[in-house]
C-alpha positions in Angstrom: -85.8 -19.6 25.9 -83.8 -22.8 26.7 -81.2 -21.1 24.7 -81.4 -17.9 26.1 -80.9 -19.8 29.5 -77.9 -21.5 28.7 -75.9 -18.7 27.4 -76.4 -16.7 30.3 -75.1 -19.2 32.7 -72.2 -20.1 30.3 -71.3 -15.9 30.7 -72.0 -16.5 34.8 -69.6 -19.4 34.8 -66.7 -17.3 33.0 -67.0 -14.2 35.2 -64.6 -12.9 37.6 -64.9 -13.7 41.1 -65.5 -10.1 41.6 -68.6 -9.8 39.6 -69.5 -13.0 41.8 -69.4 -11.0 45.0 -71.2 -8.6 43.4 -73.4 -9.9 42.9 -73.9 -12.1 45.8 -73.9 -9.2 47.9 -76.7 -7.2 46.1 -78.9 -10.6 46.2 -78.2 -10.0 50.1 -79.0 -6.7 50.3 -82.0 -7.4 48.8 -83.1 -10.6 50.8 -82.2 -8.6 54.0 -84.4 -5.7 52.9 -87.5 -8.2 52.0 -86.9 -9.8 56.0 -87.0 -6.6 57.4 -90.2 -5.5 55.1 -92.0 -8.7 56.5 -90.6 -8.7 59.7 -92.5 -5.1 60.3 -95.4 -6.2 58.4 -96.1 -10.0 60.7 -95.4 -7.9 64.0 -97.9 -5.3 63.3 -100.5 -8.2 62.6 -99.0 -9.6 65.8 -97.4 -7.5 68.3 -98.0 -10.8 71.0 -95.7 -12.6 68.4 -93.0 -9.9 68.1 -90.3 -11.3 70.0 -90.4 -14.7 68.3 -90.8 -12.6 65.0 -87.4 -10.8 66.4 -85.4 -13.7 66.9 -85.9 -15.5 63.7 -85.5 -12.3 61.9 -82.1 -11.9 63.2 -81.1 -16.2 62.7 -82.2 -15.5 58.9 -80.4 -12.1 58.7 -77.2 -13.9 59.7 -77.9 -17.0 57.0 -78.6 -14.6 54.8 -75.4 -12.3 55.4 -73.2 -15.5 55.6 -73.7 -16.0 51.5 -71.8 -13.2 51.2 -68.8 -14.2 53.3 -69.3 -17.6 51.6 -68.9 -15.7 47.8 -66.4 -13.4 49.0 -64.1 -16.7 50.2 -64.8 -18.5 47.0 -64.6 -15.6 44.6 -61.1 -15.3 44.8 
């Protein structure tokens, strides 16, 4: 398994930058998607809670988003 772990992040350090972003920005997509999902799931057990639940939501949405822009800056 060690192996198998080792030669995969030899081929991830020899990619292009694009795969990079690529990458990066499905992980994003993803992670956004999963917020959202427990976003909607903690206000509906909370509705009194829903603005707090609101504004970290959108603090974590913009971390999130910002690995992106980070990828996309280094990729190149």
């Amino acid at each position: 398994m060690t192996e198998f772990i080792i030669a995969f992040m030899s081929v991830l350090a020899e990619m292009d930058g694009t795969w990079q972003i690529g990458l990066a920005a499905m992980g994003s997509g993803i992670g956004i998607g999963l917020l959202g999902m427990k976003a909607a799931e903690a206000t509906g057990r909370n509705p009194g809670a829903a603005a707090d639940i609101l504004k970290i939501s959108i603090i974590l949405a913009a971390l999130i988003e910002g690995i992106v822009f980070f990828s996309i800056f280094l990729g190149r």
